[in-house]
CHARMM-style PDB file with segment names, atoms N, HN, CA, C and O in Angstrom:
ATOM      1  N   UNK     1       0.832  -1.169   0.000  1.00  0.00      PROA
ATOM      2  CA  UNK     1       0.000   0.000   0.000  1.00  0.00      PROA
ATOM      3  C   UNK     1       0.885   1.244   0.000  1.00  0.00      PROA
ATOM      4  O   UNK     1       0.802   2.081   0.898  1.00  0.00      PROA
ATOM      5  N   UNK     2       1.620   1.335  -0.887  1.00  0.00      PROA
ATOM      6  HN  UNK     2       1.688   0.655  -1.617  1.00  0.00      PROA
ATOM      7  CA  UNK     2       2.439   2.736  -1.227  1.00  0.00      PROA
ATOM      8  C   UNK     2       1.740   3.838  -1.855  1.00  0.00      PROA
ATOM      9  O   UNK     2       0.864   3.704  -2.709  1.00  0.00      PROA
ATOM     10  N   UNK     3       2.148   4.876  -1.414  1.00  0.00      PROA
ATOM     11  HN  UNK     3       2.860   4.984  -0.720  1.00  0.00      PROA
ATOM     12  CA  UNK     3       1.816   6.173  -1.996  1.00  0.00      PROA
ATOM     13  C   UNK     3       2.783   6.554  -3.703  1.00  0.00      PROA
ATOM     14  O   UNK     3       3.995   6.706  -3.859  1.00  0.00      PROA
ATOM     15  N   UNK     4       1.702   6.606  -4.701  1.00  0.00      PROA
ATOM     16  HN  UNK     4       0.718   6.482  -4.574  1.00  0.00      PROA
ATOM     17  CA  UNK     4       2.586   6.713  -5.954  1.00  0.00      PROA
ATOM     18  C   UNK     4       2.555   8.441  -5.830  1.00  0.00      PROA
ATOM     19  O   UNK     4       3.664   8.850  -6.174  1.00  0.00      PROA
ATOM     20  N   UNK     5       1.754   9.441  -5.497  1.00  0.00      PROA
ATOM     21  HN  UNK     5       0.853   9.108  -5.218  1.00  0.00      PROA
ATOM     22  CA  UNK     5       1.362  11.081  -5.797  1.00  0.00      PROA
ATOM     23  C   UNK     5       1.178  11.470  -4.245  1.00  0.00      PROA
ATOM     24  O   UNK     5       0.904  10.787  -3.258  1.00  0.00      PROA
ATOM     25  N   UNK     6       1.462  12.974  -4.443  1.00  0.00      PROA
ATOM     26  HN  UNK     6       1.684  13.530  -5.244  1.00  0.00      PROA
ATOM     27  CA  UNK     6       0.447  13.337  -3.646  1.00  0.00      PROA
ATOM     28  C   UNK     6       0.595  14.921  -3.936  1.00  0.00      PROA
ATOM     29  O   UNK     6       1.610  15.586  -4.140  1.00  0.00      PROA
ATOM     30  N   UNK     7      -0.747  15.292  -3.885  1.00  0.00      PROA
ATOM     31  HN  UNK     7      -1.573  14.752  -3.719  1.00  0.00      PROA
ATOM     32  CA  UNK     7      -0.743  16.942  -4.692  1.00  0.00      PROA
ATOM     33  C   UNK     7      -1.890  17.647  -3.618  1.00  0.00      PROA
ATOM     34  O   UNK     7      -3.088  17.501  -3.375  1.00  0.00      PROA
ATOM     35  N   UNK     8      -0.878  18.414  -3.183  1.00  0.00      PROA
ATOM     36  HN  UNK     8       0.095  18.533  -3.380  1.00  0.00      PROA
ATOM     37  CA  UNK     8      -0.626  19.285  -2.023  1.00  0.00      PROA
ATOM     38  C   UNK     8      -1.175  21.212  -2.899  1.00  0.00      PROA
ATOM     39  O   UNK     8      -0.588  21.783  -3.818  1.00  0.00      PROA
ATOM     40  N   UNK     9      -2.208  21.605  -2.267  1.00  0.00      PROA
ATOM     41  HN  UNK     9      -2.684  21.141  -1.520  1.00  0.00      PROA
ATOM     42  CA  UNK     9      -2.596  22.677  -3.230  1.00  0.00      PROA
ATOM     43  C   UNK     9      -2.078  24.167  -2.014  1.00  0.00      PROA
ATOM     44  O   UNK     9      -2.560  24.282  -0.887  1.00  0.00      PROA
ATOM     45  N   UNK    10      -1.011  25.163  -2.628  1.00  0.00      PROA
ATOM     46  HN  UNK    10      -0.619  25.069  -3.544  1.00  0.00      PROA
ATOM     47  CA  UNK    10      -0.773  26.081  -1.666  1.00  0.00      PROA
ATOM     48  C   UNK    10      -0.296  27.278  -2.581  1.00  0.00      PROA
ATOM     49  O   UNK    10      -0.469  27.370  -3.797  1.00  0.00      PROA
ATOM     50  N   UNK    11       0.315  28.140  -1.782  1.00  0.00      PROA
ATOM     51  HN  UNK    11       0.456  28.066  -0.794  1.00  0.00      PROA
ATOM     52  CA  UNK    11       0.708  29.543  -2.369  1.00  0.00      PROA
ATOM     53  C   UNK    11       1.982  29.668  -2.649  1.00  0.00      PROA
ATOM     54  O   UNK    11       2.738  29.583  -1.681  1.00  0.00      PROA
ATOM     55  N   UNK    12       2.503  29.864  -3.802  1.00  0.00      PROA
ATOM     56  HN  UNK    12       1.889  29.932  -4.588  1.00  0.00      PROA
ATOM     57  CA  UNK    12       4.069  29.924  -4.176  1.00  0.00      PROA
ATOM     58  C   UNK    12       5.341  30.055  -3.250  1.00  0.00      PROA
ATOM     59  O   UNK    12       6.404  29.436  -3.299  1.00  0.00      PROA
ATOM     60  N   UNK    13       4.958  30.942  -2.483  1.00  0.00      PROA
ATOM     61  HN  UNK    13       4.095  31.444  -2.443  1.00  0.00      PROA
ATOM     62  CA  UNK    13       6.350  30.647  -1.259  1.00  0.00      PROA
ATOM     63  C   UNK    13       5.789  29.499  -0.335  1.00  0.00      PROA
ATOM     64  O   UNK    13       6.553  29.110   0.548  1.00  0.00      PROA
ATOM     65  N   UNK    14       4.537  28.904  -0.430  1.00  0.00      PROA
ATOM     66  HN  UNK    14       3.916  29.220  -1.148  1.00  0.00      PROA
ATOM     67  CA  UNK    14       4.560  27.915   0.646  1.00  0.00      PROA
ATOM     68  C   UNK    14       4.855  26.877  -0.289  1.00  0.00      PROA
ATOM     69  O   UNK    14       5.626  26.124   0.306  1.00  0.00      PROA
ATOM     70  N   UNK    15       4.686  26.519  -1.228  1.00  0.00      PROA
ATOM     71  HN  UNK    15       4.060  27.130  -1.712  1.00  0.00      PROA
ATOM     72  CA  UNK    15       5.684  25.454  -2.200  1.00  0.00      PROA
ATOM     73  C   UNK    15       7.104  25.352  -1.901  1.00  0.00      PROA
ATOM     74  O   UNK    15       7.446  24.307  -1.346  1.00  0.00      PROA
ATOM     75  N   UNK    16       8.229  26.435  -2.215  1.00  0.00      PROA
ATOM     76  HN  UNK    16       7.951  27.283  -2.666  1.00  0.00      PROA
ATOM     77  CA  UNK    16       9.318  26.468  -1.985  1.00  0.00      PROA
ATOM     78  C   UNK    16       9.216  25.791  -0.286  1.00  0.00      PROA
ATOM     79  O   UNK    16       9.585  24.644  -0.035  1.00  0.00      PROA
ATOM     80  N   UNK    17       8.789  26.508   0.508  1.00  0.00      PROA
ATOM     81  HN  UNK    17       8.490  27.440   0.304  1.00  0.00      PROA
ATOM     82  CA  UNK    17       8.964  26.024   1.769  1.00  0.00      PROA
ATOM     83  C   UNK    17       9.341  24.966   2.246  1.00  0.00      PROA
ATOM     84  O   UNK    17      10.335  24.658   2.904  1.00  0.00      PROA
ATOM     85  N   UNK    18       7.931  24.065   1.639  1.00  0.00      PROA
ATOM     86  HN  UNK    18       7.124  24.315   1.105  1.00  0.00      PROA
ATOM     87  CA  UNK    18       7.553  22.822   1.436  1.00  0.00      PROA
ATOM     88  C   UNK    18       8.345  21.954   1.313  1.00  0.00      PROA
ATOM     89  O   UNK    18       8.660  21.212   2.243  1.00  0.00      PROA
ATOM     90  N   UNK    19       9.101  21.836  -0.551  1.00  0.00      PROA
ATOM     91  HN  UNK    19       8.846  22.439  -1.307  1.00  0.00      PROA
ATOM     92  CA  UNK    19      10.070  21.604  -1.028  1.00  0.00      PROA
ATOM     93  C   UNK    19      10.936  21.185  -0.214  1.00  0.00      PROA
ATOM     94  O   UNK    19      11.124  19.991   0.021  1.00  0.00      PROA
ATOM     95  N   UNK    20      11.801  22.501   0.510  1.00  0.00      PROA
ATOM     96  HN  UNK    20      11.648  23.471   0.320  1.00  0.00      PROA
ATOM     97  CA  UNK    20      12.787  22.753   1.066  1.00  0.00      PROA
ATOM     98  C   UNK    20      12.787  21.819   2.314  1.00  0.00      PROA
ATOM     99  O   UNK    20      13.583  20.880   2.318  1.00  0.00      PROA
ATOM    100  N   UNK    21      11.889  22.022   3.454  1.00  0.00      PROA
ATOM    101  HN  UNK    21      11.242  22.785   3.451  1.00  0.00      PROA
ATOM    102  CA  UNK    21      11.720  21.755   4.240  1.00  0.00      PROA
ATOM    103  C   UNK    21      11.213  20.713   5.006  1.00  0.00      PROA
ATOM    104  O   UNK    21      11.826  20.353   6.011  1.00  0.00      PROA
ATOM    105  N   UNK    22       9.793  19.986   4.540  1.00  0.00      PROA
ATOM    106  HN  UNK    22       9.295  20.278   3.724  1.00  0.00      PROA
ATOM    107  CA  UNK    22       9.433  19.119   4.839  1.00  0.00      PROA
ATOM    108  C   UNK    22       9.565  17.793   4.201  1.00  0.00      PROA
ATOM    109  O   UNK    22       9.605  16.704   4.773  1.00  0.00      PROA
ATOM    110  N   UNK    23       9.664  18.185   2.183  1.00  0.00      PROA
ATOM    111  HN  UNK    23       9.632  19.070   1.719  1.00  0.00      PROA
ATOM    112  CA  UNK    23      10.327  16.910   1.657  1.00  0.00      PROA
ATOM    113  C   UNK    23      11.703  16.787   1.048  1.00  0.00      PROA
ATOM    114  O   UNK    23      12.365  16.136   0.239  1.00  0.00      PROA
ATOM    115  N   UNK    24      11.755  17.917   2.014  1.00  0.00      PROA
ATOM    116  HN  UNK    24      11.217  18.446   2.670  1.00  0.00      PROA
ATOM    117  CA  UNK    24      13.539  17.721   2.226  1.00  0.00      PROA
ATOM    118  C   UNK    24      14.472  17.768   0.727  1.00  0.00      PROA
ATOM    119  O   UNK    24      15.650  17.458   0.555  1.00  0.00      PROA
ATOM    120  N   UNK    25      13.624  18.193  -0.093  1.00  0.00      PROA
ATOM    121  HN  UNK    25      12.666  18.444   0.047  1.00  0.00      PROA
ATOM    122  CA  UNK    25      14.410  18.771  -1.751  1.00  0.00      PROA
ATOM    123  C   UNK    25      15.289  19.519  -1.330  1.00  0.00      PROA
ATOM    124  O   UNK    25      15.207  20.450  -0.528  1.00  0.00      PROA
ATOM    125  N   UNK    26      16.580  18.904  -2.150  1.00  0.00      PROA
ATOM    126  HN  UNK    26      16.646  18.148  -2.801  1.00  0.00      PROA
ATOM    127  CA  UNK    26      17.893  19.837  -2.039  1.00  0.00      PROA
ATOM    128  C   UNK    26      17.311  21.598  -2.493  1.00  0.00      PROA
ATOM    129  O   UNK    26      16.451  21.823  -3.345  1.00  0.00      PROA
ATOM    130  N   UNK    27      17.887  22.439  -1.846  1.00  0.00      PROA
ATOM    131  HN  UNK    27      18.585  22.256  -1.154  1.00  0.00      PROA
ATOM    132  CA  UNK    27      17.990  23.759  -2.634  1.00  0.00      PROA
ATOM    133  C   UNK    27      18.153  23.684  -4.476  1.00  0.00      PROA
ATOM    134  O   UNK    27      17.288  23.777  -5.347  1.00  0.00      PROA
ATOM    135  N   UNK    28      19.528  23.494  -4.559  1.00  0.00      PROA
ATOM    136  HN  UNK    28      20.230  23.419  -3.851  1.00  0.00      PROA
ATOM    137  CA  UNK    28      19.655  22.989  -5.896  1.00  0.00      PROA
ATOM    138  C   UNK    28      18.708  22.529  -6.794  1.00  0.00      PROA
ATOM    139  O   UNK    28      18.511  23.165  -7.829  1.00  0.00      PROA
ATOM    140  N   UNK    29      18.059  21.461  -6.535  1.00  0.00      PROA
ATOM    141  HN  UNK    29      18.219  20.944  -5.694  1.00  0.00      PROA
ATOM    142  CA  UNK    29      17.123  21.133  -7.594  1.00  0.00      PROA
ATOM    143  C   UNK    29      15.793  22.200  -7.236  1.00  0.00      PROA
ATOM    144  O   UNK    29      14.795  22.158  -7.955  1.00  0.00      PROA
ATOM    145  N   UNK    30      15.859  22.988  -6.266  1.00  0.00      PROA
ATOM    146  HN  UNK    30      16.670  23.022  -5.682  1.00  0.00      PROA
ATOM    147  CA  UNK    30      14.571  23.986  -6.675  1.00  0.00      PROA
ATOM    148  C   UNK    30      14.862  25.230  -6.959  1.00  0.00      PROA
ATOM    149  O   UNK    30      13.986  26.079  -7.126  1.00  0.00      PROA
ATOM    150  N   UNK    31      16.220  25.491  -7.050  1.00  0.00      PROA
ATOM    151  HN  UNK    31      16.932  24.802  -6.914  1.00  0.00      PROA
ATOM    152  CA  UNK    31      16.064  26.801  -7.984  1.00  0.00      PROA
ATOM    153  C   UNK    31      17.188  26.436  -8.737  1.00  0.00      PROA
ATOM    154  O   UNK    31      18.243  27.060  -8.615  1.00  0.00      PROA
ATOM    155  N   UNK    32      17.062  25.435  -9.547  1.00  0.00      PROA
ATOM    156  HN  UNK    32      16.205  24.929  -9.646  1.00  0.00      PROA
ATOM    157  CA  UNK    32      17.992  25.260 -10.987  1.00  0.00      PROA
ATOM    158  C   UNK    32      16.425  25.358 -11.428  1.00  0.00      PROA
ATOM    159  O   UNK    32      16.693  25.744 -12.566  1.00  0.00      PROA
ATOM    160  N   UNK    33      15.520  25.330 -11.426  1.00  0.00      PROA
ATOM    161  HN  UNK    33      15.303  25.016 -10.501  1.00  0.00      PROA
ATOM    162  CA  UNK    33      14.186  25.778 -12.365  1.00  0.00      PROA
ATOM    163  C   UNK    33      13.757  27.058 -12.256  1.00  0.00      PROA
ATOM    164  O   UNK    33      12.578  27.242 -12.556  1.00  0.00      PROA
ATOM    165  N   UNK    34      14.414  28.018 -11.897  1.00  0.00      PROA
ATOM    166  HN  UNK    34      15.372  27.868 -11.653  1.00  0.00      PROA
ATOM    167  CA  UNK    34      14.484  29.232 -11.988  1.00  0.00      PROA
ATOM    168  C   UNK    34      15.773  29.998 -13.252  1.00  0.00      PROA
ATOM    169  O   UNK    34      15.739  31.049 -13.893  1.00  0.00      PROA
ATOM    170  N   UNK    35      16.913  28.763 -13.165  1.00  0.00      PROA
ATOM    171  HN  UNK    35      16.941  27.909 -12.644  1.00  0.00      PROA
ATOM    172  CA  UNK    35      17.436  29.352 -14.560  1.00  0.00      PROA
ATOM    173  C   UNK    35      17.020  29.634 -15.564  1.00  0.00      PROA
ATOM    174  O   UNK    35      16.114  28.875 -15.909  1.00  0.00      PROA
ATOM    175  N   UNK    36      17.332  30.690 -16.512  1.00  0.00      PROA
ATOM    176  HN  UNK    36      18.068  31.306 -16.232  1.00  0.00      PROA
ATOM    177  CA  UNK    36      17.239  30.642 -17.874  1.00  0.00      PROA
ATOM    178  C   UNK    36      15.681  31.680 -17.510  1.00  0.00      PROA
ATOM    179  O   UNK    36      14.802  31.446 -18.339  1.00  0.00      PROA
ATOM    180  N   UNK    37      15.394  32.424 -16.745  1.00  0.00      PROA
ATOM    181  HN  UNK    37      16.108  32.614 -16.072  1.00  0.00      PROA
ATOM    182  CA  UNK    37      14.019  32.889 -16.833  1.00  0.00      PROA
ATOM    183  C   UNK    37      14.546  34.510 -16.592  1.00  0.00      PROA
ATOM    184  O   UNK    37      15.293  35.272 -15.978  1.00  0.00      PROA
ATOM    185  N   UNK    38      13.757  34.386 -17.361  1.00  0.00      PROA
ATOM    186  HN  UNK    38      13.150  33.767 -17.860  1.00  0.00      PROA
ATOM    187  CA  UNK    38      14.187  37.045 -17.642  1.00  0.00      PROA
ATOM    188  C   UNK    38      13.937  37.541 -16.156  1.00  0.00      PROA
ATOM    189  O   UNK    38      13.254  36.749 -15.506  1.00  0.00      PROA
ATOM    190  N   UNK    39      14.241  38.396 -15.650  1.00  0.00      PROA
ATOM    191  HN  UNK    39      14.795  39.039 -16.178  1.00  0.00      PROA
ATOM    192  CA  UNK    39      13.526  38.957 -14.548  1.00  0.00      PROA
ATOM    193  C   UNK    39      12.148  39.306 -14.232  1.00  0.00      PROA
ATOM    194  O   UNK    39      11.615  38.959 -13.178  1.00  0.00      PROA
ATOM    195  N   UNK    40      11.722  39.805 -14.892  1.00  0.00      PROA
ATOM    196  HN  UNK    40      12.155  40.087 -15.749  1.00  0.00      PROA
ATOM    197  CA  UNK    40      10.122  39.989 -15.196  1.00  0.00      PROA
ATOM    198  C   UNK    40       9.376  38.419 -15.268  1.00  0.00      PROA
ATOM    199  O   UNK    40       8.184  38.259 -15.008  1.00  0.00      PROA
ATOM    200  N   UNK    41       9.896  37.793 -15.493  1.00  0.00      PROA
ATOM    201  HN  UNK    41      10.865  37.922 -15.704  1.00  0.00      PROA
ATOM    202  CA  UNK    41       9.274  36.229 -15.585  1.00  0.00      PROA
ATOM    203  C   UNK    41       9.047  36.033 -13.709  1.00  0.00      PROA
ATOM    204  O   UNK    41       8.019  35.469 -13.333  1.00  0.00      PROA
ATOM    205  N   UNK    42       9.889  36.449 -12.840  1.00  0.00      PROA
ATOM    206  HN  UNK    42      10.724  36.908 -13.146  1.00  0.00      PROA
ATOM    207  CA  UNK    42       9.813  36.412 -11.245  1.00  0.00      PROA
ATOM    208  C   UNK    42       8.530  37.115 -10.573  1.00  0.00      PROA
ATOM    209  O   UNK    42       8.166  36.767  -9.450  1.00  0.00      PROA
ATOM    210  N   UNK    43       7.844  38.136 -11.313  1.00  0.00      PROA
ATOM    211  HN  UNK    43       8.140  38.418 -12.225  1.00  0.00      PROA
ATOM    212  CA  UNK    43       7.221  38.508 -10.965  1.00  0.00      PROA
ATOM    213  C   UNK    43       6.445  37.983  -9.058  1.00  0.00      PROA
ATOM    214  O   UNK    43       6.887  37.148  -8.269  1.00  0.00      PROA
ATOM    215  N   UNK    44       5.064  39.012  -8.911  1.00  0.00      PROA
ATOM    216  HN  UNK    44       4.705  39.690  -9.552  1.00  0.00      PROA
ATOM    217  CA  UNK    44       4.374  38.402  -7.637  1.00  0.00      PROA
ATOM    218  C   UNK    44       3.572  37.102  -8.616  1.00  0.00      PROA
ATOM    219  O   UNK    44       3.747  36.206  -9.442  1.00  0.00      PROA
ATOM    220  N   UNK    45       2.394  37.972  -7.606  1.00  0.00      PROA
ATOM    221  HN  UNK    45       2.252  38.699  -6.935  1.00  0.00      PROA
ATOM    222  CA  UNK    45       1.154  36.807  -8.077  1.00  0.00      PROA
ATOM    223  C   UNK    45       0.576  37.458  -9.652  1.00  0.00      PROA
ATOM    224  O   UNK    45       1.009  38.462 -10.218  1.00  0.00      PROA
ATOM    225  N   UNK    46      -0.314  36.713 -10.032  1.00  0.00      PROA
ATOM    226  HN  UNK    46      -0.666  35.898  -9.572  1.00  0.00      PROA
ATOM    227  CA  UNK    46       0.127  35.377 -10.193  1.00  0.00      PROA
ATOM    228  C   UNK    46       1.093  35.018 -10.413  1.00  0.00      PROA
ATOM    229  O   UNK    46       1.743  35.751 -11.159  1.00  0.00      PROA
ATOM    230  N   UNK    47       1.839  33.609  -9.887  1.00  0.00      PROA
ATOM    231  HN  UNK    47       1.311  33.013  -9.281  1.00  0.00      PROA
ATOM    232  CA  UNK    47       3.014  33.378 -10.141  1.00  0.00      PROA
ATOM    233  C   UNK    47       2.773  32.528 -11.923  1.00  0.00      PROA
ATOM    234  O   UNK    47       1.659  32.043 -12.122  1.00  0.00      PROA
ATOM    235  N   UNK    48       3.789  32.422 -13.022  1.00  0.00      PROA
ATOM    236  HN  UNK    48       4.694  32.816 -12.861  1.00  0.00      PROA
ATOM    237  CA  UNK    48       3.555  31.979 -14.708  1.00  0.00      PROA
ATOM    238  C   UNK    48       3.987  30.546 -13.988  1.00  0.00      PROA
ATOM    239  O   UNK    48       3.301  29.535 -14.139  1.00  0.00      PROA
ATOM    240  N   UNK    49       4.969  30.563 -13.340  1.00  0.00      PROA
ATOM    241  HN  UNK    49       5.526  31.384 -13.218  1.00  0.00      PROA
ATOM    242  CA  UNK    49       5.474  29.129 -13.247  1.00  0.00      PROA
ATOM    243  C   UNK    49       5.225  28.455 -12.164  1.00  0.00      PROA
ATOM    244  O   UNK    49       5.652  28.984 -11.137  1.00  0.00      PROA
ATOM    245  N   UNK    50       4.503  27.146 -12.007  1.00  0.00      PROA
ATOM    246  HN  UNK    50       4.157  26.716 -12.840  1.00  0.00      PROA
ATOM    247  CA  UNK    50       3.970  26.450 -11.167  1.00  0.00      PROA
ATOM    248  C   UNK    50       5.069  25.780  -9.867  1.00  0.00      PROA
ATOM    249  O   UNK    50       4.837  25.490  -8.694  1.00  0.00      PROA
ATOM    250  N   UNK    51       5.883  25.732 -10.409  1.00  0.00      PROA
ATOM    251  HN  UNK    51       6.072  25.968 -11.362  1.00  0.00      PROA
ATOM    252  CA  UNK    51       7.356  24.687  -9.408  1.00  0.00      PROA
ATOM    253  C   UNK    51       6.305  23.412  -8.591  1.00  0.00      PROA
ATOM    254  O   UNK    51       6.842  23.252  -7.495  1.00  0.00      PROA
ATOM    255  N   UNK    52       5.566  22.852  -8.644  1.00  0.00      PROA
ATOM    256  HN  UNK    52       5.130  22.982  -9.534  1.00  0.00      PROA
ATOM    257  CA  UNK    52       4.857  22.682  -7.701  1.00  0.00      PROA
ATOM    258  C   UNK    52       5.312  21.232  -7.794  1.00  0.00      PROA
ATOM    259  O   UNK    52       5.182  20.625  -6.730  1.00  0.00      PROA
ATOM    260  N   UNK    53       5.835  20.500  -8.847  1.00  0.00      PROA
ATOM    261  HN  UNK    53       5.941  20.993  -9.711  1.00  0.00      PROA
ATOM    262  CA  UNK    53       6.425  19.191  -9.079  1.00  0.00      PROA
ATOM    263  C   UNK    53       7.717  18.916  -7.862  1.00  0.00      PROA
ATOM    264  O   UNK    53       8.696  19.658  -7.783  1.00  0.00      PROA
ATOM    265  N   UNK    54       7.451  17.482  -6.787  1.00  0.00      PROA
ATOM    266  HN  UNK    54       6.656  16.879  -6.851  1.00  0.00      PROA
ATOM    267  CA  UNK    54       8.703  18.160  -5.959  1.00  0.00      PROA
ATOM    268  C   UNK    54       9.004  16.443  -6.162  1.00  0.00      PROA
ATOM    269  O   UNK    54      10.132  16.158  -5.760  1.00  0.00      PROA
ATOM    270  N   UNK    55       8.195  15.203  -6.725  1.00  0.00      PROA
ATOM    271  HN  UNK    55       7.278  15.434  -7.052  1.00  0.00      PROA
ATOM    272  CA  UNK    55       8.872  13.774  -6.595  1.00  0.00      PROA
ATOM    273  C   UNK    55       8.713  13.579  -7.571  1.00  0.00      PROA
ATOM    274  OT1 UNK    55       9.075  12.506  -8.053  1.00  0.00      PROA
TER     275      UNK     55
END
């Protein structure tokens, strides 16, 4: 009885958080998906890019 997903619905810095913190994603792999993006692409809300993929 393994867990294959699990999709967790929150607000862009509580993603990173998340990530970071509770499933323990290196730094590295969450902002190497921030390379290659213009400044204006960083914008607030809405955030364009989801990051929300963390397994």
């Amino acid at each position: 009885m393994g867990v294959d997903s699990v999709i967790m619905g929150m607000l862009h810095r509580g993603r990173l958080n998340t990530q970071a913190n509770v499933c323990r994603k290196h730094l590295n792999l969450i902002f190497i998906q921030f390379a290659g993006l213009k400044a204006a692409d960083y914008g607030c809300y809405p955030s364009r890019v989801p990051f929300g993929h963390v397994l």
